[in-house]
C-alpha positions in Angstrom: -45.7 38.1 254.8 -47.7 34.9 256.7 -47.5 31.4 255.2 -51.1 31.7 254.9 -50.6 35.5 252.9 -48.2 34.0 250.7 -50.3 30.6 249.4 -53.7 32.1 249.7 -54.0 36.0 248.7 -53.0 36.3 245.7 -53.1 33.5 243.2 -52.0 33.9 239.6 -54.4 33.7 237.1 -54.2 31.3 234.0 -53.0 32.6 230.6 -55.2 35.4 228.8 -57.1 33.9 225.7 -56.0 35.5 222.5 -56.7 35.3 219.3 -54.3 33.9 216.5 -50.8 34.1 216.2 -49.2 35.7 212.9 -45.7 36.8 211.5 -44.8 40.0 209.9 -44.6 39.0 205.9 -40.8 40.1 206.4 -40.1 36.5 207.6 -40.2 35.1 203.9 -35.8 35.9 203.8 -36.2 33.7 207.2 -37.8 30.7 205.4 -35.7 31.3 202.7 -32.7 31.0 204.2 -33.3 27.8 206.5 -33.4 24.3 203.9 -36.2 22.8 206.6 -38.3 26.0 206.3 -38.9 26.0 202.5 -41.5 24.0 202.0 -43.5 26.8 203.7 -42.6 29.3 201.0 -42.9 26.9 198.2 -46.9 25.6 200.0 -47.1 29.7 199.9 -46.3 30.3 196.2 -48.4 27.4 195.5 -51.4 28.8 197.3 -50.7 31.9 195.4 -50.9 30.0 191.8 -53.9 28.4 193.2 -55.5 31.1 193.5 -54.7 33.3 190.4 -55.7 29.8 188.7 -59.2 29.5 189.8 -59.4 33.2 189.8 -59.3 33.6 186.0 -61.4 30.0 185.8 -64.0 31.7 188.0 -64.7 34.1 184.9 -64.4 31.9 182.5 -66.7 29.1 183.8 -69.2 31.8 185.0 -69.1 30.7 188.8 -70.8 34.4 189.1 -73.8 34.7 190.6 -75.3 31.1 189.3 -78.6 30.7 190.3 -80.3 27.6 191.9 -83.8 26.7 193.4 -84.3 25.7 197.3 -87.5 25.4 198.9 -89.3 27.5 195.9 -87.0 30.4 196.7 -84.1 31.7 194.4 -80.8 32.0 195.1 -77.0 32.9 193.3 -74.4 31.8 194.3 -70.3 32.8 193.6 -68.2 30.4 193.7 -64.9 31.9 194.8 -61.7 29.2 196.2 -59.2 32.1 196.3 -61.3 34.0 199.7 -60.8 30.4 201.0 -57.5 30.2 200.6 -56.6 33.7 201.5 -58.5 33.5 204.7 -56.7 30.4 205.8 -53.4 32.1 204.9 -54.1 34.8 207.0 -55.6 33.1 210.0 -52.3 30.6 210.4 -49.2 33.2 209.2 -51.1 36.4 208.6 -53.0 39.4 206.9 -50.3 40.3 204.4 -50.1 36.2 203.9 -53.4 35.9 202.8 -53.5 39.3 200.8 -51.8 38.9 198.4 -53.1 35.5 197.0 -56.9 37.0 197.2 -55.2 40.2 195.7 -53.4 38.4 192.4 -56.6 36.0 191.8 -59.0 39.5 192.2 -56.3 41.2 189.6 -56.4 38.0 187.3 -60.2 38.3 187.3 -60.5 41.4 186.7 -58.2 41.2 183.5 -60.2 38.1 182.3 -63.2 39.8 182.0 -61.8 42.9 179.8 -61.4 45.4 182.8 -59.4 48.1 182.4 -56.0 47.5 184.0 -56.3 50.7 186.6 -59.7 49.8 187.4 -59.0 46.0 187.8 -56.2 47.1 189.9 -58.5 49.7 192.3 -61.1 46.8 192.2 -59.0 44.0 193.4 -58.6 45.7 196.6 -61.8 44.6 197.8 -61.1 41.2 198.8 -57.4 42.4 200.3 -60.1 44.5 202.1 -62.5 41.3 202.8 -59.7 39.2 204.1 -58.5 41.8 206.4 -61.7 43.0 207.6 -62.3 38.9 209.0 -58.8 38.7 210.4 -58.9 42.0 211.9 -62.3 41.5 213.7 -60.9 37.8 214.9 -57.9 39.2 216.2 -59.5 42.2 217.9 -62.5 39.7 219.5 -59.7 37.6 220.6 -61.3 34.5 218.6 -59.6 31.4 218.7 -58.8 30.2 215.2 -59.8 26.7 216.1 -63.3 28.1 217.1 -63.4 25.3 220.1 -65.7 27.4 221.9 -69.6 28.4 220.8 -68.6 32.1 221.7 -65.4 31.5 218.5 -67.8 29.7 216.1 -70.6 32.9 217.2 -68.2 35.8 216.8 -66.6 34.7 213.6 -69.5 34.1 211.7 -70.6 37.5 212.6 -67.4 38.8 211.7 -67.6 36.6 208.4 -70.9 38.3 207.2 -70.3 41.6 208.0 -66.8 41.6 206.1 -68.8 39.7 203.2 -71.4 42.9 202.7 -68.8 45.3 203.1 -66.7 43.8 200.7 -69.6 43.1 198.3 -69.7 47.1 197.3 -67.1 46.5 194.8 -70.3 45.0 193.0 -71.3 48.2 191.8 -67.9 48.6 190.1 -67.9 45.1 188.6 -71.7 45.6 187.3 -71.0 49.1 185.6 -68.0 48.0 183.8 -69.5 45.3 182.5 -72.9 47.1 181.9 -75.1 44.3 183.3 -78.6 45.1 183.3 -79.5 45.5 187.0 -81.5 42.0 187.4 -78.0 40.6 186.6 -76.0 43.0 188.7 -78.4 42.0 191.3 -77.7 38.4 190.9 -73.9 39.0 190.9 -74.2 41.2 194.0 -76.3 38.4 195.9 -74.1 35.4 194.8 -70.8 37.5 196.1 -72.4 37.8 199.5 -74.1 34.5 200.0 -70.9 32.5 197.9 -68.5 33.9 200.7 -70.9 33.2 203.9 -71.0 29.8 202.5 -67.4 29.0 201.7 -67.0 30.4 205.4 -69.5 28.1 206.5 -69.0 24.8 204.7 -65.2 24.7 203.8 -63.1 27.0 206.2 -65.0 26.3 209.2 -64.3 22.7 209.2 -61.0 23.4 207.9 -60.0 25.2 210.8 -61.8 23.1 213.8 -60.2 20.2 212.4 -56.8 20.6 210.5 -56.2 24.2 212.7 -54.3 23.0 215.3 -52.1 20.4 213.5 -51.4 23.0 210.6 -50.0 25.8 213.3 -48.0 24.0 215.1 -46.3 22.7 211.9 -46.3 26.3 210.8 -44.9 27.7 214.2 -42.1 25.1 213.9 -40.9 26.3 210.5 -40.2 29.9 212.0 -37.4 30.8 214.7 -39.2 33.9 215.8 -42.3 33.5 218.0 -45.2 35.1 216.2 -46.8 38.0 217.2 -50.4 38.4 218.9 -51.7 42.1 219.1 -51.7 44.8 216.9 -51.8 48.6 218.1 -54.9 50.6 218.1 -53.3 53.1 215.6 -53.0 50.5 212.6 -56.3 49.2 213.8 -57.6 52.8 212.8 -55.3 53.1 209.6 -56.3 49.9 208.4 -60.3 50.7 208.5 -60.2 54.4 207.4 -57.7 52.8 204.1 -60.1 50.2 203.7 -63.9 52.7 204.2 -61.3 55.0 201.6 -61.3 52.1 199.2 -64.9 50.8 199.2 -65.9 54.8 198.5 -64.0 55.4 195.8 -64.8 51.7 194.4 -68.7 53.0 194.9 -68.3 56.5 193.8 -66.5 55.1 190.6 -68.9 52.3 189.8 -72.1 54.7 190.1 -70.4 57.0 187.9 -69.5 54.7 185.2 -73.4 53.2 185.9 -74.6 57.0 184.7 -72.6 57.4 182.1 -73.7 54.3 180.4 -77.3 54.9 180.5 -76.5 57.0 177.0 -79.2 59.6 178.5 -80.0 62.1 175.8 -78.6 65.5 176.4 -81.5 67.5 176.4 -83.2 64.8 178.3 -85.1 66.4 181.3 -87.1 65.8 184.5 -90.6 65.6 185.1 -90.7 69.3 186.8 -88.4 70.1 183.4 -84.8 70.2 184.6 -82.6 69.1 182.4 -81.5 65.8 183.8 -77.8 65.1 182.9 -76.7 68.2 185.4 -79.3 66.9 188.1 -77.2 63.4 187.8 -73.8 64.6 187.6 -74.8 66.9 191.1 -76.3 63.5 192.6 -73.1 62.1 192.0 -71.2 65.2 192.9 -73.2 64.9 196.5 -72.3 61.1 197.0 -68.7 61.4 196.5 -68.8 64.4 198.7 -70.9 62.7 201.4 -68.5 59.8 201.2 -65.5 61.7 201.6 -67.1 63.5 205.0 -68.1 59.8 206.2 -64.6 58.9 205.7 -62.7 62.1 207.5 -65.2 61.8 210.3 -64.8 58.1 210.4 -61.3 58.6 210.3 -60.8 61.6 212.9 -63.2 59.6 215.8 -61.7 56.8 215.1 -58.4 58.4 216.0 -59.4 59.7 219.0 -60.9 56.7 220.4 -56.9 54.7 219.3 -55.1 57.5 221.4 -57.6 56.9 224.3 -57.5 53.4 224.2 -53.7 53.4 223.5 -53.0 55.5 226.5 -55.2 53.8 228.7 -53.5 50.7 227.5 -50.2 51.5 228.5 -51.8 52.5 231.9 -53.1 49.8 232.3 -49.8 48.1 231.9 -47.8 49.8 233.9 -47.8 50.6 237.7 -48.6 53.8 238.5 -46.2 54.7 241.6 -42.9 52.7 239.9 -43.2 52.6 236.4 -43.1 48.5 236.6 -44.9 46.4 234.4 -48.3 45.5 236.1 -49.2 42.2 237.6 -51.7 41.7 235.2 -49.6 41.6 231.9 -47.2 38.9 233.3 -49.0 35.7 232.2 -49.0 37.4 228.6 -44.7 38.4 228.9 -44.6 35.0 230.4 -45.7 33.0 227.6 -44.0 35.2 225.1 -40.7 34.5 226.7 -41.2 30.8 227.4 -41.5 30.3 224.3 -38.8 32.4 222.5 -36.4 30.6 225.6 -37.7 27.4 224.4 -36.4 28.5 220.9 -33.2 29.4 221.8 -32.8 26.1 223.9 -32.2 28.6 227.2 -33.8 28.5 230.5 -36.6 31.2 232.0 -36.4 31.8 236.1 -38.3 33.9 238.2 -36.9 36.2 241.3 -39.9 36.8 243.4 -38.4 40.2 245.6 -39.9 41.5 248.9 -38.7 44.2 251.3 -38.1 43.7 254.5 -40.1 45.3 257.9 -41.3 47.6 255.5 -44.1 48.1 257.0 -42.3 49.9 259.3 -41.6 52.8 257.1 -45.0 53.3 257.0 -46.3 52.9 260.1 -42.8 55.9 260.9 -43.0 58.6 258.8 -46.2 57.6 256.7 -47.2 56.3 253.2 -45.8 59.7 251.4 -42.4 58.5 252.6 -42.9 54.7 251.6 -44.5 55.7 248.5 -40.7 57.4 247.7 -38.9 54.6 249.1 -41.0 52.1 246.6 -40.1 54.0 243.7 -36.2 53.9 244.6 -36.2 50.6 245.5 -37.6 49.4 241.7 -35.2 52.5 240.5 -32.3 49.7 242.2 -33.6 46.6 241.0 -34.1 47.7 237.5 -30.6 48.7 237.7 -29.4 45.4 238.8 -30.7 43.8 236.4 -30.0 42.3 232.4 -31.1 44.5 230.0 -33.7 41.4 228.8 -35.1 41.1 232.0 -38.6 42.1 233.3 -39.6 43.7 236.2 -43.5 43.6 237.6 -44.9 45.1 240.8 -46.4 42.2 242.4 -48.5 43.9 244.9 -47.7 46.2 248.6 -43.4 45.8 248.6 -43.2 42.7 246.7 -41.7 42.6 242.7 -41.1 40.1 240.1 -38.3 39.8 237.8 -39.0 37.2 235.1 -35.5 36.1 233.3 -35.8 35.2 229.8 -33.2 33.3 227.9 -31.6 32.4 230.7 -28.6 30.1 232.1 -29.4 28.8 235.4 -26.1 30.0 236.2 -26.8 33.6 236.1 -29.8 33.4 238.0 -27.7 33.3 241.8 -25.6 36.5 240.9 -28.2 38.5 239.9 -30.6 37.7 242.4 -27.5 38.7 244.4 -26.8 42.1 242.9 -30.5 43.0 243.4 -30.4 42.3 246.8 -27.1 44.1 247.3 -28.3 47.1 245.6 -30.8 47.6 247.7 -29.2 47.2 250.7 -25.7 48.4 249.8 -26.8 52.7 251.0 -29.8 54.0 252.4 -32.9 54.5 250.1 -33.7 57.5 251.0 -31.7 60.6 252.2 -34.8 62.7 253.6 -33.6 66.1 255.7 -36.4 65.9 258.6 -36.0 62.0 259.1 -32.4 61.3 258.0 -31.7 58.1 256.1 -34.1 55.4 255.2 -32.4 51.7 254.9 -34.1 48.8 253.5 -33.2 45.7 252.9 -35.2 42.7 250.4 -35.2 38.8 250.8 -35.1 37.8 247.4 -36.5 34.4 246.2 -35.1 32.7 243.4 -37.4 29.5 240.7 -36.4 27.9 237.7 -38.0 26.5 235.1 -36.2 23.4 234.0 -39.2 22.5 231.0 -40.6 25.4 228.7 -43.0 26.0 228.2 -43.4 26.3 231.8 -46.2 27.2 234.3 -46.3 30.6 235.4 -48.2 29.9 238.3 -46.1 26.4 239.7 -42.9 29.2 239.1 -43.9 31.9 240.8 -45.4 29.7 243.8 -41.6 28.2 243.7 -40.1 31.6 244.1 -42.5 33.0 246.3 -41.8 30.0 248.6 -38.0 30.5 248.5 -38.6 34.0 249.1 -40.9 33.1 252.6 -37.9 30.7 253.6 -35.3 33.7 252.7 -37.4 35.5 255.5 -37.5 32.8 258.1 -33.2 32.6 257.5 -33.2 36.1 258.8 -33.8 38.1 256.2 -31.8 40.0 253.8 -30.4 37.0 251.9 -31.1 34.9 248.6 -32.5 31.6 248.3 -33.0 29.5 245.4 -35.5 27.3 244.9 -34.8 23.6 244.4 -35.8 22.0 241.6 -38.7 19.8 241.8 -37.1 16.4 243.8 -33.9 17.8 244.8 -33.3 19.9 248.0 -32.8 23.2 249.1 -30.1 25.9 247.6 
């Protein structure tokens, strides 16, 4: 490896952009527990009250669908506080956060305006659904919660409307068990969707541009876990075929309740002289079956595409000849581990690991043979290694062991171990070329502030490494800290 290899070929790329962080409702015994903590639980009940509060006063004003005049044209408008709240709950701690606030205050609602408890309890799913649908498509679009950038402020007002529609089907449910005449079920419908959009637009928008970044880092700071940042593609699918479930029995219910209020004579019949009450109930019959087929088919594609994208996620994390992590995924481990290392109050080095002459064992006996040599050296590196450390193939015969939670005190004896492991017996014990030996000079950084920067480390280690090769080879060299000298 040249000086001009090692500074130039390969550079590190900045951190991925993702979209925002959340923690598993399970933390709630963690707030609990810690004095400093609780005001986030009691700020969580309270948002909860909140929003059961203006839930029921949302019936009982009549904030449904009310109507106003702009420009000459009509509109109605819903006003709603408990979506705002429940989507600002789930952008800054999470889904199951902000669902159960929306949830309560949909249940409250629905109890305040005589619905039957079972169907209050099916309809109050649809803003669980609302709220998840939003902070689904923001994490899966990788949206920044503090919508910075025009592409953020673009992709989650899209996400905002379309959740707002879908969600607005429970409409048909609230209409028919009320038995609103259809110019006011069409006003109700119209004021859901247009109420949301504009809560979205006016309140939460601002909300979270300007109070966003404030609020999480006080939020982050109340939990000792880091939070988490991607879901897998198989809850992805469970989560929209539960929720496509929902919204078509919500629809299949409120149609059918719609027909059986129309009080439609029995012997009442069509205009080619069918009676019409059977016609109905097989109009009714065919929806529910149509939606059930939607659902399945939605359900079994959907499936399909999680286990392709799954695998060819975890291909695309993993090298294919070793089984290492993949260069690509570091900067995402990285700032996962600086951060739970700044938690613990620990340290985070790097060992930047490249075999030596091993081009040789190439240019010898051919790439088959240094293909099987690769794989056992990251076989004996892994081995040397702590069972919270991290190995990535780097690229040709260089890997990367990132050290979490870490004394700087360790970082010498194991970048010691992995060295001797590899050179301690011959890689390879092949019967038509005999033994292959290898040895690796191993490079050792580390980061005295976290978070750190991935790319200043690994250029630390990587230099260390180069200086390991210019001592001769086969040895360890740790980096000095920045204004000290050499280890």
């Amino acid at each position: 490896m040249t000086e001009s290899q090692r500074t130039v070929a390969r550079p590190l790329r900045g951190l991925p952009e993702r979209g925002p962080d959340w923690w598993p409702i399970g933390e709630l015994g963690q707030l609990g527990a810690r004095p400093r903590a609780r005001r986030l639980l009691v700020l969580w009940l309270a948002a909860i009250a909140l929003s059961v509060a203006t839930g029921v006063l949302n019936v009982a004003a009549g904030w449904n669908g009310v109507e106003f005049e702009l420009g000459g044209l009509d509109f109605a408008v819903t006003i709603y506080p408990p979506f705002v709240v429940s989507v600002l709950l789930a952008l800054w701690l999470g889904p199951t956060w902000g669902g159960v606030p929306i949830y309560l205050a949909n249940l409250a609602s629905a109890l305040t305006s005589g619905m039957p408890l079972a169907m209050g309890a099916l309809f109050a799913l649809a803003g669980v659904i609302e709220t998840l649908m939003l902070w689904g498509s923001v994490v899966a679009l990788r949206v920044d919660p503090d919508l910075r950038r025009p592409r953020d402020l673009a992709w989650f007002v899209a996400a905002a409307l379309v959740a707002a529609v879908t969600a607005s089907l429970a409409a048909i449910l609230w209409n028919s068990s009320h038995a609103l005449d259809p110019a006011a079920g069409q006003r109700v419908w119209r004021g859901w969707v247009l109420g949301d959009l504009l809560q979205i637009l006016v309140v939460v928008l601002p909300v979270l541009r300007f109070l966003g970044p404030r609020v999480r880092g006080w939020i982050d700071r109340q939990f000792l876990d880091p939070p988490q940042h991607e879901f897998s593609y198989t809850h992805g699918v469970g989560m929209i075929v539960a929720a496509f479930g929902i919204l078509g029995l919500v629809v299949f219910l409120g149609v059918h309740q719609a027909l059986a209020s129309l009080e439609i004579a029995l012997d009442a019949r069509t205009a080619s002289g069918e009676l019409l009450i059977p016609r109905l109930r097989e109009i009714v019959l065919v929806m529910g079956l149509l939606s059930t087929a939607l659902i399945v088919a939605t359900g079994m594609f959907s499936t399909a595409l999680a286990r392709l994208g799954e695998r060819q996620r975890l291909e695309a994390r993993r090298d294919s000849l070793t089984g290492c992590l993949n260069r690509r995924v570091f900067a995402e481990h990285f700032a996962r581990e600086s951060e739970r290392s700044r938690r613990l109050g620990l340290g985070l080095a790097v060992l930047f690991v490249d075999l030596d002459h091993f081009k040789r064992v190439n240019d010898a006996w051919g790439h088959a043979v240094g293909d099987l040599a690769l794989e056992g050296a990251a076989r004996r590196i892994e081995g040397a290694l702590r069972e919270t450390d991290l190995l990535f193939r780097w690229g040709g015969e260089e890997f990367l062991v990132l050290m979490p939670h870490t004394d700087p005190a360790e970082v010498g004896p194991v970048a010691e171990r992995v060295r001797a492991a590899i050179a301690a017996e011959p890689l390879l014990l092949l019967a038509d070329i005999g033994p292959v030996r290898l040895t690796a000079s191993v490079g050792a950084a580390i980061a005295f502030r976290l978070p750190g920067d991935p790319e200043e480390l690994v250029a630390r280690s990587d230099a260390a490494c180069y200086r390991a090769k210019q001592q001769g080879r086969d040895r360890v060299v740790v980096a000095e800290a920045p204004g000290e000298g050499a280890a």
